[in-house]
BALUM-706435 format. One record per residue (C-alpha): residue number from 0; x, z, y; residue in one letter. Coordinates in steps of 0.1 Angstrom, whole numbers, plus 5000, padded with zeros to 4 digits. Each point is the difference from the previous one (the first is absolute). Layout:
% residues N
+------+------+------+------+------+
: resi :   px :   pz :   py : resn :
+------+------+------+------+------+
:  NUM :    X :    Z :    Y :    A :
...
+------+------+------+------+------+
This chain:
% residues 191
+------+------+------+------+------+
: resi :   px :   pz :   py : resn :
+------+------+------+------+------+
:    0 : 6882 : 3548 : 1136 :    X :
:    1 : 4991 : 5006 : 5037 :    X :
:    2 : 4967 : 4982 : 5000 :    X :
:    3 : 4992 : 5021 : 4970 :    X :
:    4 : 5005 : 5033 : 5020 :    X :
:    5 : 4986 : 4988 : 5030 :    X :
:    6 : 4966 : 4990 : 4974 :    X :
:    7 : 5004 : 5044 : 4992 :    X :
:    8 : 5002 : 5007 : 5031 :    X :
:    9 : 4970 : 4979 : 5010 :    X :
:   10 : 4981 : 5012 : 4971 :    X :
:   11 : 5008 : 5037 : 5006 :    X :
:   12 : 4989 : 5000 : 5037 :    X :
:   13 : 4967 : 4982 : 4989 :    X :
:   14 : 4991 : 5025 : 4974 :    X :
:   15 : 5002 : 5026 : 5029 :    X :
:   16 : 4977 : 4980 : 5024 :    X :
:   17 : 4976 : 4998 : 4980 :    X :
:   18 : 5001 : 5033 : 4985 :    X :
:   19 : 5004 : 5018 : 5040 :    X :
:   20 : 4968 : 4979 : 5006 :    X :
:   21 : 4978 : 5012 : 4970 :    X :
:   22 : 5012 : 5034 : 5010 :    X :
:   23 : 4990 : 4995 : 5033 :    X :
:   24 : 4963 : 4984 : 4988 :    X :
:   25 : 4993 : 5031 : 4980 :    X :
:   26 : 5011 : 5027 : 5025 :    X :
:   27 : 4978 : 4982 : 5025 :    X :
:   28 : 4972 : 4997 : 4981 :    X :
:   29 : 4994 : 5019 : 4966 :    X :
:   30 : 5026 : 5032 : 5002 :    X :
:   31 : 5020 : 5020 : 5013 :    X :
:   32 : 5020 : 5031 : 4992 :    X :
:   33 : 4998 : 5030 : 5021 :    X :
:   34 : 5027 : 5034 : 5001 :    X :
:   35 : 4979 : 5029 : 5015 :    X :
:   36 : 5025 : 5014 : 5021 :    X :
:   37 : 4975 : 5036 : 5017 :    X :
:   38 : 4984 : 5028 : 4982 :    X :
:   39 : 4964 : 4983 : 5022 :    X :
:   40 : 4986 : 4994 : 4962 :    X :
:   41 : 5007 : 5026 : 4984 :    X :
:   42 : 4994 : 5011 : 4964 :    X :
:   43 : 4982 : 4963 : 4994 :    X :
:   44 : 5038 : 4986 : 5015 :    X :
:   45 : 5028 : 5015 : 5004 :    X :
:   46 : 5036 : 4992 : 5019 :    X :
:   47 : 5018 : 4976 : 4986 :    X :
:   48 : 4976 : 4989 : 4975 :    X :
:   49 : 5001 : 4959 : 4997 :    X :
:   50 : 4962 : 4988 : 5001 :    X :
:   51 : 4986 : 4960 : 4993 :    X :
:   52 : 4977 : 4989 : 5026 :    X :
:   53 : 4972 : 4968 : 4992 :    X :
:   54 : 4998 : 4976 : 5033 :    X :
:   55 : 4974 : 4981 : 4975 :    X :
:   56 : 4971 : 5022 : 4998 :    X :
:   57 : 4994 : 5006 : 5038 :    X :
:   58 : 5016 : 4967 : 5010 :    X :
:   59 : 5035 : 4989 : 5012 :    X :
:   60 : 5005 : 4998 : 5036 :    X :
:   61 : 5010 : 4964 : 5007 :    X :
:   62 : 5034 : 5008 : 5019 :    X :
:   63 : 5006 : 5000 : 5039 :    X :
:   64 : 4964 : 4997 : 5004 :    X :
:   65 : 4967 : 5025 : 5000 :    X :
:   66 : 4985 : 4977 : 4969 :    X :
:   67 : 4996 : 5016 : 4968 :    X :
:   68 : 4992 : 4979 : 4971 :    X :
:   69 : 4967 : 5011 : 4983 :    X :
:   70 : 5006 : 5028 : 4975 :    X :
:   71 : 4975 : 5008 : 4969 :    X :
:   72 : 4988 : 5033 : 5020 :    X :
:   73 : 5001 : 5020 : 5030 :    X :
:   74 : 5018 : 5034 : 4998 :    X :
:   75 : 4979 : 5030 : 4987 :    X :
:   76 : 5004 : 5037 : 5009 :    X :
:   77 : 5020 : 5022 : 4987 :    X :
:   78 : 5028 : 4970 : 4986 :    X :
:   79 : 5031 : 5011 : 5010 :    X :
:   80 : 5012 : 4966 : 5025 :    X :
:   81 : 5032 : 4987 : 5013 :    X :
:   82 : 4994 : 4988 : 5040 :    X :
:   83 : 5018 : 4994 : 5035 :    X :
:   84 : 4989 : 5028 : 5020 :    X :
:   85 : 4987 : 4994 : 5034 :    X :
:   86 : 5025 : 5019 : 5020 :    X :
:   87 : 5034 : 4987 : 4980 :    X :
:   88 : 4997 : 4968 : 4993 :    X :
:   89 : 5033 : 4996 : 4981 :    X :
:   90 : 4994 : 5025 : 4976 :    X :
:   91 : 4974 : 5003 : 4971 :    X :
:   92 : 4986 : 5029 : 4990 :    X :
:   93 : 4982 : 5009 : 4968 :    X :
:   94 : 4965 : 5021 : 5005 :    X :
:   95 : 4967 : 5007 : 4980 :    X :
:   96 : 4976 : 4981 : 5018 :    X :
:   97 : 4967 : 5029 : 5006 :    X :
:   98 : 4978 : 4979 : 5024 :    X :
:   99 : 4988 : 4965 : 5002 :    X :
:  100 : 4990 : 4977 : 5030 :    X :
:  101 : 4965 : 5013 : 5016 :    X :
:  102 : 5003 : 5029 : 4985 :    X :
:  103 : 5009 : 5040 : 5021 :    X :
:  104 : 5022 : 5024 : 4983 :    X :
:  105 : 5002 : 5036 : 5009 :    X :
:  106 : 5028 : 5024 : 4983 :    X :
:  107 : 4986 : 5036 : 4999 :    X :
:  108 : 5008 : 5030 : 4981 :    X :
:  109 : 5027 : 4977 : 4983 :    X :
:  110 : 4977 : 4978 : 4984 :    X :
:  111 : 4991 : 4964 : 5016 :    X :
:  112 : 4965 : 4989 : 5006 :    X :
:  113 : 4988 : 4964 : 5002 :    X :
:  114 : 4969 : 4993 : 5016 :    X :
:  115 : 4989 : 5040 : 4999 :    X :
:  116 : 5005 : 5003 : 4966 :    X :
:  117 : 5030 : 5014 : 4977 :    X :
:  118 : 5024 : 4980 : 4983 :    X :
:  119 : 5000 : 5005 : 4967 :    X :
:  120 : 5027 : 4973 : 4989 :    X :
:  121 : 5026 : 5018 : 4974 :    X :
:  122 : 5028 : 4982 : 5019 :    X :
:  123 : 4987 : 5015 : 5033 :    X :
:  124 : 4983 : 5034 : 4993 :    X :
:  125 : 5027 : 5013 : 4981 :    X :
:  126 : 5021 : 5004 : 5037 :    X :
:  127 : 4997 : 5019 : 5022 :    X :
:  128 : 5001 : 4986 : 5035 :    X :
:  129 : 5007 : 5018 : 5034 :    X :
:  130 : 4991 : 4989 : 5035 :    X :
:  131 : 5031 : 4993 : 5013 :    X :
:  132 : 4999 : 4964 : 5026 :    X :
:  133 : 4981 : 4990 : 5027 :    X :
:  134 : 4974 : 4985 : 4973 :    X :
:  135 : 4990 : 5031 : 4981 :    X :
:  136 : 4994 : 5029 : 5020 :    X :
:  137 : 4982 : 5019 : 4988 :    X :
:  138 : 4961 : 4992 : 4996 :    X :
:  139 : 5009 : 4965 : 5022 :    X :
:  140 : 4981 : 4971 : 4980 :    X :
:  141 : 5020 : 4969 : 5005 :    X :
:  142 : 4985 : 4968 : 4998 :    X :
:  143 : 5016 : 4971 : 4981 :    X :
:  144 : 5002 : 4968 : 5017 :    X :
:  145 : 4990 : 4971 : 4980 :    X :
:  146 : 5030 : 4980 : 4981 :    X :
:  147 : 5022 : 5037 : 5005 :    X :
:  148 : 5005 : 5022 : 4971 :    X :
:  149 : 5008 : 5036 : 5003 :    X :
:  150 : 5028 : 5015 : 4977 :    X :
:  151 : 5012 : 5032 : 4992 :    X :
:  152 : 5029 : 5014 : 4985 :    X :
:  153 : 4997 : 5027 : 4963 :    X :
:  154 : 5022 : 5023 : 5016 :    X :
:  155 : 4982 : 5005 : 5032 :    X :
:  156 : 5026 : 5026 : 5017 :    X :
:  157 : 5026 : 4971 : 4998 :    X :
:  158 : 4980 : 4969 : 5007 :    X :
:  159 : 5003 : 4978 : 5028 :    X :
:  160 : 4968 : 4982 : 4997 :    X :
:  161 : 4967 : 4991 : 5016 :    X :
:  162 : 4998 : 5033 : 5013 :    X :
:  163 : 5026 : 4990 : 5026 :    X :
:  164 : 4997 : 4966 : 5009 :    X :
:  165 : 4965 : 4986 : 4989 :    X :
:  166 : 4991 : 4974 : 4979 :    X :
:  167 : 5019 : 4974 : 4984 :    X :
:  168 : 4987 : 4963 : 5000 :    X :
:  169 : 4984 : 4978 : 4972 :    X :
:  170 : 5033 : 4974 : 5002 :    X :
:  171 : 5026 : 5023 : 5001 :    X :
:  172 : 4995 : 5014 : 4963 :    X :
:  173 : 5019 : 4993 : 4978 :    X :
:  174 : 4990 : 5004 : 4963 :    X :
:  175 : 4990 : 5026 : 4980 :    X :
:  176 : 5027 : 5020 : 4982 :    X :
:  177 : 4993 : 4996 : 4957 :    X :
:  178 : 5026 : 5023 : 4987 :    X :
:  179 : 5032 : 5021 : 5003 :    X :
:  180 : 5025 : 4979 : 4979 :    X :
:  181 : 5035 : 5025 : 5010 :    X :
:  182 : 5013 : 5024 : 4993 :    X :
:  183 : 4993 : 4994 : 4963 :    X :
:  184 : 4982 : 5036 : 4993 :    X :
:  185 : 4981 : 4995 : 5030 :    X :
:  186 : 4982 : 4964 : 4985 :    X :
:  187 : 4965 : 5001 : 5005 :    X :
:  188 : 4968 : 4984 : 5012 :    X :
:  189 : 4992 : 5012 : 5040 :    X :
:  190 : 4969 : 5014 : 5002 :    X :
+------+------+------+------+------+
């Protein structure tokens, strides 16, 4: 009788190996899930909304190291991005990203210009952005490092973003967010 509990036992404590380290596997590299907890996104995200985050597309970051296994793509403008910003490195943040590596980004008049001309981007054009931050006074052209990204937040007055504290680098992103899975009237693709 006791070797047939001890067998339970054994058996039980397996089961939850194995299923802490496939947890552990996909959190690491395919998924994560997110709870935006500022108003730095708003209307596309709003406070307490739950959001699902793909490693995949981009490419996981292999842990405790700057590698990053090869993703199918590179970020694009105006995706809305989950990263480690450069000035709070045990915090993520969740930004649009509005400029890409090489390029210069100027916000005037609200609007943000890429290389001198307008962005047209739904995602982006429909803010409205102020000059707030070291990194967008206004009419200063700031020039994007390559392997840096600059992001932005929807709700510009309550953003702290690259407007502050520059550029964030290639191997700290961390995916790109897909969709808002919580609360349940809130369920939609992030666009």
């Amino acid at each position: 009788m006791r070797a047939k509990k001890s067998h339970v036992v054994r058996e039980w404590v397996e089961a939850f190996i194995v299923a802490a380290v496939i947890v552990t596997i996909l959190r690491t590299f395919l998924f994560q899930i997110y709870k935006i907890p500022t108003k730095s996104m708003v209307p596309t995200l709003i406070p307490k909304d739950k959001i699902f985050v793909t490693k995949l597309l981009y490419g996981p970051k292999v842990p405790f190291t700057k590698l990053r296994i090869h993703g199918f793509r590179k970020p694009k403008r105006g995706e809305v991005v989950v990263f480690v910003p450069p000035h709070d490195r045990k915090k993520v943040y969740i930004k649009r990203l509005v400029g890409l590596p090489g390029e210069s980004v100027r916000i005037k008049d609200g609007n943000i210009y890429v290389d001198g001309k307008i962005v047209v981007d739904p995602g982006i054009a429909k803010n409205i952005y102020t000059n707030q931050g070291e990194y967008a006074e206004e009419g200063r052209l700031v020039f994007i490092p390559e392997g840096k990204y600059f992001f932005l937040g929807d709700n510009s007055r309550y953003s702290a973003d690259s407007r502050f504290w520059g550029f964030v680098d290639e191997v700290d992103i961390v995916g790109k967010a897909i969709f808002i899975w919580w609360p349940f009237y809130r369920v939609k693709l992030i666009e």
